[in-house]
C-alpha positions in Angstrom: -4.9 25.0 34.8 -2.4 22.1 33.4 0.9 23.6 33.0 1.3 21.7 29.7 -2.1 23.4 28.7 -0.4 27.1 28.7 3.3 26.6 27.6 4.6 27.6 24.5 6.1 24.8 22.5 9.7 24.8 22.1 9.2 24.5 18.2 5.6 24.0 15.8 8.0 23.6 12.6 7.0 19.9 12.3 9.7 17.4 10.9 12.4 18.9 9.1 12.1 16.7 6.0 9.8 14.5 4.0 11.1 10.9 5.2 11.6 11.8 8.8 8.5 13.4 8.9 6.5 10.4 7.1 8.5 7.7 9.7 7.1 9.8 13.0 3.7 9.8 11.3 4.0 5.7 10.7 5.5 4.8 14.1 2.4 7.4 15.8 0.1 5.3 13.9 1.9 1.9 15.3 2.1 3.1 18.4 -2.2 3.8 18.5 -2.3 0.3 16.8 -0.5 -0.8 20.2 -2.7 1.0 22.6 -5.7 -0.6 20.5 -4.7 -3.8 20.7 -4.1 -3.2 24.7 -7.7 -1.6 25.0 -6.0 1.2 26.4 -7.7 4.5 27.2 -5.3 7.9 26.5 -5.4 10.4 24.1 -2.0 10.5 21.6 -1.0 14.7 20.3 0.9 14.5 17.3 4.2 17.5 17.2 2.8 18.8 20.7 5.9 19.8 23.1 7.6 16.5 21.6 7.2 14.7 18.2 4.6 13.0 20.3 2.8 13.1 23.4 0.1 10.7 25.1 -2.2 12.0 28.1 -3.4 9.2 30.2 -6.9 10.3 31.7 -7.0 8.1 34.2 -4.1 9.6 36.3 -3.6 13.3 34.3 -0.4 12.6 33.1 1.4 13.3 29.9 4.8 10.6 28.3 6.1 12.8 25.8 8.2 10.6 22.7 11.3 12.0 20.5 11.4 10.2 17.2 14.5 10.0 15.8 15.9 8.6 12.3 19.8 8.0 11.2 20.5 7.0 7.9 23.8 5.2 9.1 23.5 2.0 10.6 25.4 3.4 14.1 25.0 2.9 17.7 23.6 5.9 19.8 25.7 7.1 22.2 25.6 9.0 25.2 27.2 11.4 23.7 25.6 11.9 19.9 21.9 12.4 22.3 23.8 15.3 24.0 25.1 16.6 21.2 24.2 20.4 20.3 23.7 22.0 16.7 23.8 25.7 16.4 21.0 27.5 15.5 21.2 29.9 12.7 20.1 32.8 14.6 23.0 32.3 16.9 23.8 30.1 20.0 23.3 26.4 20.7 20.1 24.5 20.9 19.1 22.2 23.4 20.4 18.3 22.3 18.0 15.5 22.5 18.6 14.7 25.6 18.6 18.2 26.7 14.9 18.7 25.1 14.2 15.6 27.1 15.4 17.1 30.9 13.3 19.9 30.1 10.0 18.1 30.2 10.9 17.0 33.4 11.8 20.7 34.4 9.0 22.4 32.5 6.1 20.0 33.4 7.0 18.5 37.1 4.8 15.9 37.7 2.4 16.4 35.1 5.3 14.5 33.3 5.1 10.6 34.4 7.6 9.7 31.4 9.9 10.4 28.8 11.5 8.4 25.3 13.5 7.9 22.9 12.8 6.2 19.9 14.9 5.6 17.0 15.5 3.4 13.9 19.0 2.5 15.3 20.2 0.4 18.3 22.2 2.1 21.4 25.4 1.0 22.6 26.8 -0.2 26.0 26.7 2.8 27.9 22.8 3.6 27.0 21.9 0.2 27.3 23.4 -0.2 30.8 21.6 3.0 31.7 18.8 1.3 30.6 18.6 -2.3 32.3 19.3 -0.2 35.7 16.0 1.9 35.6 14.0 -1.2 34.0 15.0 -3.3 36.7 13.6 -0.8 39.0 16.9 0.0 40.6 18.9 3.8 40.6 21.6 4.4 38.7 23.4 7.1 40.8 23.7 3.6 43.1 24.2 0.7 40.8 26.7 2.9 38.7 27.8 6.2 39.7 30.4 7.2 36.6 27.8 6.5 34.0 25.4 8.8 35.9 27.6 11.5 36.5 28.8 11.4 33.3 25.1 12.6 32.4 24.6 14.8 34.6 27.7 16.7 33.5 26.3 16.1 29.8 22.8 17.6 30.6 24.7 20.6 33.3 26.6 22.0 30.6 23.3 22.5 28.9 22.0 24.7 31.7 25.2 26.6 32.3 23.5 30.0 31.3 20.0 29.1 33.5 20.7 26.4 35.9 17.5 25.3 37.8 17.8 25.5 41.1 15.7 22.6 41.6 18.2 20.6 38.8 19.4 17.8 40.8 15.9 16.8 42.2 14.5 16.9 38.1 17.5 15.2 37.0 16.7 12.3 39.5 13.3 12.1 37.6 14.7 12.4 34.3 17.3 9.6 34.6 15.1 7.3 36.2 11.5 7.9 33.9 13.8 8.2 30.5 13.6 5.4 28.3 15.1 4.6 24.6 13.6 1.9 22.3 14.8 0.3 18.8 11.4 0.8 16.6 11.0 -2.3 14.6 10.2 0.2 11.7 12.9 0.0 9.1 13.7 3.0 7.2 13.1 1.2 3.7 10.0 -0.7 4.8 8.0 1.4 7.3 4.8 2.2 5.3 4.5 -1.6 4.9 5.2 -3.2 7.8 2.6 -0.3 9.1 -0.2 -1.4 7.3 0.3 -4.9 8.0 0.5 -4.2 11.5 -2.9 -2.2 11.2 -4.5 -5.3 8.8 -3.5 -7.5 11.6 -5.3 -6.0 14.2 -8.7 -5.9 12.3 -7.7 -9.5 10.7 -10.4 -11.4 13.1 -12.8 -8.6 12.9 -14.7 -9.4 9.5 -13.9 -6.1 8.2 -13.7 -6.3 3.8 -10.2 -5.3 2.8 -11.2 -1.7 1.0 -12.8 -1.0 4.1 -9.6 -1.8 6.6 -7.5 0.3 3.9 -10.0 2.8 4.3 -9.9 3.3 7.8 -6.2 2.6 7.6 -5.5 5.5 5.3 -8.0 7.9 7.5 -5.9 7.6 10.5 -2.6 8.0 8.1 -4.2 11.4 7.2 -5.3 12.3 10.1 -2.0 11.8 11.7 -0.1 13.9 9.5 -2.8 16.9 9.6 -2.5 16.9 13.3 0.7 16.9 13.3 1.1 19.9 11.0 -1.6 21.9 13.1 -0.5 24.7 15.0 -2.2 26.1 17.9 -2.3 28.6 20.4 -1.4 28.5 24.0 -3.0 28.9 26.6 -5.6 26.0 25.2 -8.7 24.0 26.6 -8.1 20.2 26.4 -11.3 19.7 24.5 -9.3 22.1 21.9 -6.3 20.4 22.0 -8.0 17.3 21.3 -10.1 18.9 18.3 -7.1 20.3 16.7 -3.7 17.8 17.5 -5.5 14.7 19.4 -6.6 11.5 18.5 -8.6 9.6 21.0 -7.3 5.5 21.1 -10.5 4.6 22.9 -12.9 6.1 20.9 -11.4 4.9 17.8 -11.5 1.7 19.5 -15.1 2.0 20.4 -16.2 3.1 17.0 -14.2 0.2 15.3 -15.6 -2.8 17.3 -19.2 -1.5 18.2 -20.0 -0.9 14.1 -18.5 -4.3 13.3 -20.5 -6.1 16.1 -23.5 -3.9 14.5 -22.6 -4.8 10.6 -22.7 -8.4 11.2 -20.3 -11.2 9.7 -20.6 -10.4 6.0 -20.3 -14.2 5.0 -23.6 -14.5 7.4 -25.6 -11.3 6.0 -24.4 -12.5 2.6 -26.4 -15.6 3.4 -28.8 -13.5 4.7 -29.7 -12.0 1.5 -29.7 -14.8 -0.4 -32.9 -16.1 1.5 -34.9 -12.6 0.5 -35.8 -13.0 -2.9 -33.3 -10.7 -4.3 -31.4 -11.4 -8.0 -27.5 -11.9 -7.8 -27.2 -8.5 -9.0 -29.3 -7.0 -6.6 -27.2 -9.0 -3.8 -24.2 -7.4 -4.9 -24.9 -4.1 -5.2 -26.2 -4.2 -1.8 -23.1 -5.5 -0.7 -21.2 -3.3 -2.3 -23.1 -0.3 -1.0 -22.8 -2.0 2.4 -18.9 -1.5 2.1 -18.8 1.5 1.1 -21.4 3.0 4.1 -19.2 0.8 6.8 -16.4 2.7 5.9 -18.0 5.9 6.1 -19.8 4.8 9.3 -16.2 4.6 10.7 -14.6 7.9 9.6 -14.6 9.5 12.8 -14.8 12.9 11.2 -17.5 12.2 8.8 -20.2 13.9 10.7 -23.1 14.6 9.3 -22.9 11.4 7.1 -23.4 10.0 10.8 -26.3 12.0 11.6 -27.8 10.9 8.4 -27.9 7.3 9.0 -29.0 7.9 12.8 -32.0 9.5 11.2 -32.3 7.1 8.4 -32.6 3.8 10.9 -35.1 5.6 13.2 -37.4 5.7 10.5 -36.8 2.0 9.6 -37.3 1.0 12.9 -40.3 2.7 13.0 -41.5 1.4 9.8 -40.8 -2.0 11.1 -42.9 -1.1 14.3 -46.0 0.1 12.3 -46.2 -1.0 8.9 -48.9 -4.5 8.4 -46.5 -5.9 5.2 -43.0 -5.3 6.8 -41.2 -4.8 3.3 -38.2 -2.6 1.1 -40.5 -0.8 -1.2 -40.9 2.7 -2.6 -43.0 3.7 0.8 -39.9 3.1 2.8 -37.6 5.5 0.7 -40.3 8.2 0.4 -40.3 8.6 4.1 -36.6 8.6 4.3 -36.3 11.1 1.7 -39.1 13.2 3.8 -37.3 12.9 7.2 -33.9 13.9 5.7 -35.5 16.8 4.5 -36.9 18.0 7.3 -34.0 17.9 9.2 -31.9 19.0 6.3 -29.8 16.6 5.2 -31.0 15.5 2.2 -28.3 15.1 0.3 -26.9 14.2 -3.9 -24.0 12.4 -3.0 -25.9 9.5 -0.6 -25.2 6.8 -2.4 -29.6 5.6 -3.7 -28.8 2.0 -1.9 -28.3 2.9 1.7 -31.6 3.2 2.7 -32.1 -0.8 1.5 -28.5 -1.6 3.0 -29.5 0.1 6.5 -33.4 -1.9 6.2 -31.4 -5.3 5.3 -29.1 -4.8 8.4 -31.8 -4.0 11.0 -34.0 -7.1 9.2 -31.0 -9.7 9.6 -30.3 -8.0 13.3 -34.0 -8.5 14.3 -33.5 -12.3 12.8 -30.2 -13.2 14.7 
């Protein structure tokens, strides 16, 4: 079984206050925006061994992230990311670079990479560590103080319980460690999140309230994630229920709903050519809006199982009926077949039946 699958985590506290935990939950939300954009396929766990960690499935491997805010506009040193606090039952925690080395030494290779990601720059020391390994090249080679300088840094961490594999994960950890400035400013980061997250649906012919919808879903879902604590040992498929978010099939349900909703300037169009008043048209529409962006909550359920149910029937109605039209026959069977597989429900909004027969009318015609 996956070592990472059975370890305690070092911590399930969260963030330690309100600001830094709302700046992790914006850049973990960026970050998916960034693997959407890139069609990639991983999984991101939100305050799991690291304030962040993505699994790739494609090659079983975890990149664990450290999100890091300072107030004060200085440089991160070598030194301030080795730092140690005490903790108040005694004794020294591990520093952030020391929290780092031990994903390499906990996980082995199930750990492909780690980073650093802060609000703040880095100065010439961390940089220079830094264009080294991005250029592909070793630092023990291309510049053996700054490396042992490090490695003394990180040693004196492990004084008590030295590894005695250490040099070997040190090697990994100096090489597979990397530290970025997040664009995310600590006065602006919930707005320069959202427009991130409007420009990615901006050619996508999704309404507004609908991309703030779905916007404000993954904001939630984030942050409960992030707050969940769990159990260890743990199946993935658990892991995912209770601290993942799958990229791809967020992805997947994004695109394939708008390629099935239509362009609503088209289907506007559309309904302008069936007989239907101007107020009829926009109530349609604006029950339309409202079921896309409950179509695209990944966690409302049974709302999908309802509409499954609800096109089967109008598809079938289109398949049988002589006079293919909305009328009072349509919504009776829908009422019957949600009934009978118990989910007739209150709350349904009394226009989605006509919204869903409009959509698979204008798909059938296009």
């Amino acid at each position: 079984m996956s070592i990472v699958l059975t370890v305690e985590q070092r911590e399930q506290a969260g963030s330690d206050s309100y600001n830094r935990f709302e700046y992790q939950v914006h850049w973990i939300v960026c970050h998916i925006i960034g693997k959407l954009q890139d069609d990639a396929e991983c999984i991101v766990f939100c305050e799991f061994h690291d304030d962040m960690a993505e699994f790739s499935p494609d090659n079983q491997q975890y990149q664990f992230y450290q999100i890091k805010t300072k107030e004060d506009p200085s440089d991160w040193t070598i030194a301030e990311m080795s730092k140690r606090e005490k903790k108040k039952s005694g004794g020294y925690k591990k520093s952030f670079l020391g929290f780092v080395f031990y994903n390499y030494l906990t996980f082995s290779t199930e750990c492909s990479h780690c980073h650093f990601v802060s609000n703040n720059d880095f100065d010439k020391e961390v940089l220079s560590w830094q264009a080294v390994i991005e250029d592909g090249k070793k630092l023990q080679v291309e510049d053996i103080t700054l490396y042992q300088k490090i490695k003394d840094r990180i040693k004196d961490e492990f004084t008590n319980d030295m590894p005695s594999n250490f040099d070997s994960v040190f090697d990994a950890f100096i090489q597979n460690t990397f530290v970025h400035k997040s664009d995310l400013q600590l006065a602006a980061y919930e707005n320069q999140t959202k427009g991130e997250f409007f420009n990615h649906l901006a050619d996508k012919n999704i309404p507004t309230n609908t991309a703030n919808f779905i916007f404000q879903q993954l904001l939630n879902d984030v942050r409960k994630k992030s707050k969940e604590k769990i159990k260890v040992p743990i199946s993935m498929k658990r892991l995912v229920e209770k601290k993942g978010i799958d990229v791809a099939q967020i992805g997947r349900k994004i695109d394939g709903n708008i390629k099935n909703s239509g362009n609503y300037d088209e289907f506007y169009q559309y309904l302008l050519n069936q007989s239907l008043t101007k107020k009829n048209i926009r109530r349609i529409e604006a029950a339309k809006t409202l079921h896309d962006a409950r179509w695209l909550d990944v966690n409302d359920v049974k709302y999908q199982e309802i509409v499954v149910v609800l096109r089967q029937v109008i598809s079938t109605y289109f398949e049988t009926s002589d006079t293919v039209g909305f009328d009072d026959e349509l919504k009776r069977l829908c009422s019957q077949e949600l009934k009978k597989n118990n989910l007739l429900s209150e709350s349904l909004d009394k226009s989605l039946v006509e919204v869903l027969y409009y959509e698979q009318k204008y798909s059938r015609n296009n």
